[in-house]
C-alpha positions as CSV (number, residue, x, y, z in Angstrom):
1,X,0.0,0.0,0.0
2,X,1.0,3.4,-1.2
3,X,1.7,6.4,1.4
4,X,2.2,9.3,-1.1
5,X,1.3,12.4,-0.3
6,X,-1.2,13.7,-2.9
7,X,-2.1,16.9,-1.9
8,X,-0.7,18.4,-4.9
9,X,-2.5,15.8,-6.9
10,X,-4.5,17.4,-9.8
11,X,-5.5,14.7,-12.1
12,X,-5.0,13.9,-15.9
13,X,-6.8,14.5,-18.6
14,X,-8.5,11.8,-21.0
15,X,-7.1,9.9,-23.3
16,X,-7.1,11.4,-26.9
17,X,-8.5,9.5,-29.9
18,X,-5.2,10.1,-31.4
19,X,-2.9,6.8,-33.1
20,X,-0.7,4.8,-30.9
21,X,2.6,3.3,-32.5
22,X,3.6,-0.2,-31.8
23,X,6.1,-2.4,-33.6
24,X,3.9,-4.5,-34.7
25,X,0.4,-3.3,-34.3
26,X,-1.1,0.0,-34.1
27,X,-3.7,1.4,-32.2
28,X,-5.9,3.5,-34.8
29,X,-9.3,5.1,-33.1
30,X,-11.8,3.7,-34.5
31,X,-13.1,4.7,-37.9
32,X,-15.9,2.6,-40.5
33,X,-14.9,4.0,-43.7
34,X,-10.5,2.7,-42.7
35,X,-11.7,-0.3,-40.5
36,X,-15.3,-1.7,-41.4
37,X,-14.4,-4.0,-44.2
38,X,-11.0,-6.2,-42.2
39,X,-12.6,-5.8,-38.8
40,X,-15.7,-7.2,-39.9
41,X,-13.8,-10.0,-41.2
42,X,-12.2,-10.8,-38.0
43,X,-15.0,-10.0,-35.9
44,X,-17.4,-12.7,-37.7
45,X,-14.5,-15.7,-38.7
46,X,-14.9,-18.7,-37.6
47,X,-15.4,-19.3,-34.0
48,X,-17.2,-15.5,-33.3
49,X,-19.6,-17.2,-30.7
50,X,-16.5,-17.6,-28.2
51,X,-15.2,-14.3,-29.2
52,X,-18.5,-12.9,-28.2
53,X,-19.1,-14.7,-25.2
54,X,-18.2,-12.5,-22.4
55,X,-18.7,-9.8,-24.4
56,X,-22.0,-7.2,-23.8
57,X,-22.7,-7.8,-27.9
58,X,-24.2,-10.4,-29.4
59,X,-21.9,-12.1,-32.1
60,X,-22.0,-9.3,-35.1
61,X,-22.1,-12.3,-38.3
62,X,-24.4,-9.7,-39.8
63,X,-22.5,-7.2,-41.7
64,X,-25.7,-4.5,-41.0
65,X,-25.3,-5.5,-37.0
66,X,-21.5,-4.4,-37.7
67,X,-21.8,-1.2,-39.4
68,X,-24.5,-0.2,-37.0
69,X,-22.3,-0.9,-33.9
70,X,-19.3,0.3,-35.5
71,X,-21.4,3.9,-36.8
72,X,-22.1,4.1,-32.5
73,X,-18.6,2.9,-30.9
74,X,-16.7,5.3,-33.1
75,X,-18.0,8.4,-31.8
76,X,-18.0,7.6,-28.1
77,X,-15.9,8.7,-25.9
78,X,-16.2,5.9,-23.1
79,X,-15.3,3.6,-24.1
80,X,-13.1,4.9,-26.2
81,X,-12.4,2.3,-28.8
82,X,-9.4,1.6,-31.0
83,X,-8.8,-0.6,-34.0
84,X,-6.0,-3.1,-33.2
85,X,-3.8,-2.6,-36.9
86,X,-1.2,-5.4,-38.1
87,X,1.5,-3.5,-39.4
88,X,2.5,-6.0,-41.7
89,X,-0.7,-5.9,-43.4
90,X,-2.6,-2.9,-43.0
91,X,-5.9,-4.7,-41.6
92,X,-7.7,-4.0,-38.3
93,X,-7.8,-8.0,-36.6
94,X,-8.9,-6.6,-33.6
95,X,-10.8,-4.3,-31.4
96,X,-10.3,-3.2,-27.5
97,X,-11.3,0.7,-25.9
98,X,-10.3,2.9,-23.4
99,X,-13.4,2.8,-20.4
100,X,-14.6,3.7,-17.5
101,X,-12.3,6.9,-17.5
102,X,-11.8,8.5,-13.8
103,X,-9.2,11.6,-14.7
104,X,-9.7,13.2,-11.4
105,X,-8.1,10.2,-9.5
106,X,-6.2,8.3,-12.2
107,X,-8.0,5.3,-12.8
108,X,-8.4,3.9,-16.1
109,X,-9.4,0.4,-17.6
110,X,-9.0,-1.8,-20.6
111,X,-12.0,-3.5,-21.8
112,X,-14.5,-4.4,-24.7
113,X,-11.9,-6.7,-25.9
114,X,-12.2,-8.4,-29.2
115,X,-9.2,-9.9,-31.1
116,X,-10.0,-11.9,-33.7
117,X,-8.0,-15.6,-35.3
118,X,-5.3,-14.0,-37.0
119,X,-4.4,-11.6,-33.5
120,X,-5.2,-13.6,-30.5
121,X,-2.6,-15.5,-28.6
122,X,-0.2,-13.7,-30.6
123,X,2.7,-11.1,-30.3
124,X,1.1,-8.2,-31.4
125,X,-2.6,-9.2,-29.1
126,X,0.3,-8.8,-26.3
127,X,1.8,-5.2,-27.5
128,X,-2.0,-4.3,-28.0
129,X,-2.0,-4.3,-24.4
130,X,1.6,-3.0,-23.5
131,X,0.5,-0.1,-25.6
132,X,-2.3,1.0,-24.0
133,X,-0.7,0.3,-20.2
134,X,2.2,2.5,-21.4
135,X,0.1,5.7,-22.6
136,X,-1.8,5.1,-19.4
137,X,0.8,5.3,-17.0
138,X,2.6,7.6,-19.4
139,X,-0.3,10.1,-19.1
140,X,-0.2,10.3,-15.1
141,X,-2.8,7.4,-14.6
142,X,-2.4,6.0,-11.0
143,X,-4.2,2.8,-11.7
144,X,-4.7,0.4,-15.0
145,X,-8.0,-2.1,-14.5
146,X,-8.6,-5.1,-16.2
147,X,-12.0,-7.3,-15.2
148,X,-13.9,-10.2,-16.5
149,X,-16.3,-12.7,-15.8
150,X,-15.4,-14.5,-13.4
151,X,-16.2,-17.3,-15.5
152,X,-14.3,-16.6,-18.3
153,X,-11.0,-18.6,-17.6
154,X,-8.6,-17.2,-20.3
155,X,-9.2,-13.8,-19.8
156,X,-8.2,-14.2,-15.7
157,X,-5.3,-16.3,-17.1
158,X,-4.5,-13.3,-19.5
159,X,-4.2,-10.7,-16.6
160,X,-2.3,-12.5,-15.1
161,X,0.4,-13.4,-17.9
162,X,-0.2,-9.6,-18.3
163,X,1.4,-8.5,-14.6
164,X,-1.8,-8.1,-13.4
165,X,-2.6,-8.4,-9.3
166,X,-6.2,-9.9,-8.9
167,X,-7.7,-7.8,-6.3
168,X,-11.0,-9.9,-5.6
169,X,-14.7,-10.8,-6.7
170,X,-17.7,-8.8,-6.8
171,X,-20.5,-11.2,-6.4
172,X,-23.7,-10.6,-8.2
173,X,-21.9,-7.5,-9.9
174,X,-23.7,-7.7,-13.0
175,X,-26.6,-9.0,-15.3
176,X,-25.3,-9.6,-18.9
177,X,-27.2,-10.9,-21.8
178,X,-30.0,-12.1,-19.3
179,X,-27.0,-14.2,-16.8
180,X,-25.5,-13.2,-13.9
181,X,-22.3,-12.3,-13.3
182,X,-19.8,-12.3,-11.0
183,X,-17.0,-9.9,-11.8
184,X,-13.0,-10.6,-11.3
185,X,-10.9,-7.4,-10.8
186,X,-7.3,-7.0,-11.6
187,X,-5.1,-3.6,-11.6
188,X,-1.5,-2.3,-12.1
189,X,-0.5,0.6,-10.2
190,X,2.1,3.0,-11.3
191,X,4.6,1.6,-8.9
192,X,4.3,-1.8,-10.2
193,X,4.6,-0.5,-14.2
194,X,8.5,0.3,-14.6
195,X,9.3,-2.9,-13.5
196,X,6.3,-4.6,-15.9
197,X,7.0,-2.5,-18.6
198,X,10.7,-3.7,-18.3
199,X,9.6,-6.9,-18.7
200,X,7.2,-6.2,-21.9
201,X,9.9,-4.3,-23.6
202,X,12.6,-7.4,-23.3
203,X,9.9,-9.8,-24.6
204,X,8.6,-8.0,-27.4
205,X,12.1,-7.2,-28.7
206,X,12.7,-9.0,-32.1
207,X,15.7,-11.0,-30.7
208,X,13.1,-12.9,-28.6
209,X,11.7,-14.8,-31.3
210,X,12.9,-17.3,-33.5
211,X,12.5,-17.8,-37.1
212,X,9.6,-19.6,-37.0
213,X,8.1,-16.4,-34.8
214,X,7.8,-18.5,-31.5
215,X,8.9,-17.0,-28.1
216,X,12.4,-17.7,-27.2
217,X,12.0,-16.6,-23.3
218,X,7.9,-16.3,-22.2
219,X,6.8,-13.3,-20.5
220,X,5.9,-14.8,-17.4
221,X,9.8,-15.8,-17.2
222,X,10.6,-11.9,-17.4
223,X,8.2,-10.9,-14.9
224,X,9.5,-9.8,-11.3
225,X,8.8,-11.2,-8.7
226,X,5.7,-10.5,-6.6
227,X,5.8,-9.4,-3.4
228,X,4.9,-11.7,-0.7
């Protein structure tokens, strides 16, 4: 637990729907007429009903569903959402936003996660979230929040490959999609982020990957300690 003094504490200000650089993805704010056609594609591949699960949508197959949600999330501001960009290839394979944006104390969350077949489990699904934890803590943010369903197995197993601490259940947090939920929280606080960000940096560097593109040393290797 933290004992700084934060009387001279001001706050931040809000993320801007400005482009994030990566190595090998970008973060682009969201926009139909750049993004429609490749995020479509990734959003409705094979295997969307799993991608959706968790998620407050319904699985967008439709291509009118899409452009309707896509028309809304591009103009809001929380969430703010961002088109996850292959580098390589120019095409959005995922989606993921900025939410539940507290300036005044510094407290600011990834969610609305969607990365699609030819992102997920992959190097640049990892920078996607290095990047944002970076211009968060970059910007002044005190606190970086990541939750789930308490249900949904891979993402818990994500924050924590991630450098997440899980900070407890909220029981009966939530009704999505006509269930219940009971929502896992996770966090990194700006104390915790040179140290994690160390660890992203080293594992995302080229040299860590082989020919083939598989991990030399995993991130969970490269992660300190935590404290007991």
């Amino acid at each position: 637990m933290t004992d700084a003094n934060l009387t001279d504490w001001a706050g931040v200000q809000p993320p801007r729907r400005e482009t994030i650089h990566g190595r090998y993805v970008d973060l682009e704010p969201l926009e139909p007429r750049r993004h429609s056609d490749s995020l479509f594609a990734a959003t409705s591949a094979s295997g969307s009903d799993d991608r959706f699960r968790y998620l407050p949508q319904t699985p967008q197959t439709a291509r009118a569903d899409f452009d309707e949600w896509m028309a809304t999330a591009s103009e809001t501001a929380d969430p703010l959402f961002f088109a996850v960009v292959d580098r390589s290839t120019g095409r959005a394979e995922g989606r993921q936003a900025l939410m539940r944006i507290d300036a005044n104390n510094g407290v600011i969350e990834i969610g609305n996660i969607l990365w699609g077949p030819a992102l997920s489990r992959t190097r640049g699904a990892t920078e996607a979230l290095f990047l944002f934890a970076d211009l968060a803590f970059a910007s002044g943010y005190r606190r970086f929040e990541w939750k789930c369903d308490d249900d949904n197995v891979p993402s818990k197993q994500a924050a924590t490959r991630f450098g997440f601490t899980f900070e407890g259940l909220f029981r009966q947090h939530l009704v999505i999609k006509g269930l219940n939920r009971d929502t896992a929280w996770f966090s990194i606080i700006d104390t915790e982020w040179p140290s994690l960000r160390a660890a992203f940096v080293q594992w995302l560097d080229e040299d860590n990957f082989d020919g083939s593109g598989a991990q030399k040393v995993s991130l969970s290797d490269l992660m300190p300690a935590r404290a007991q």
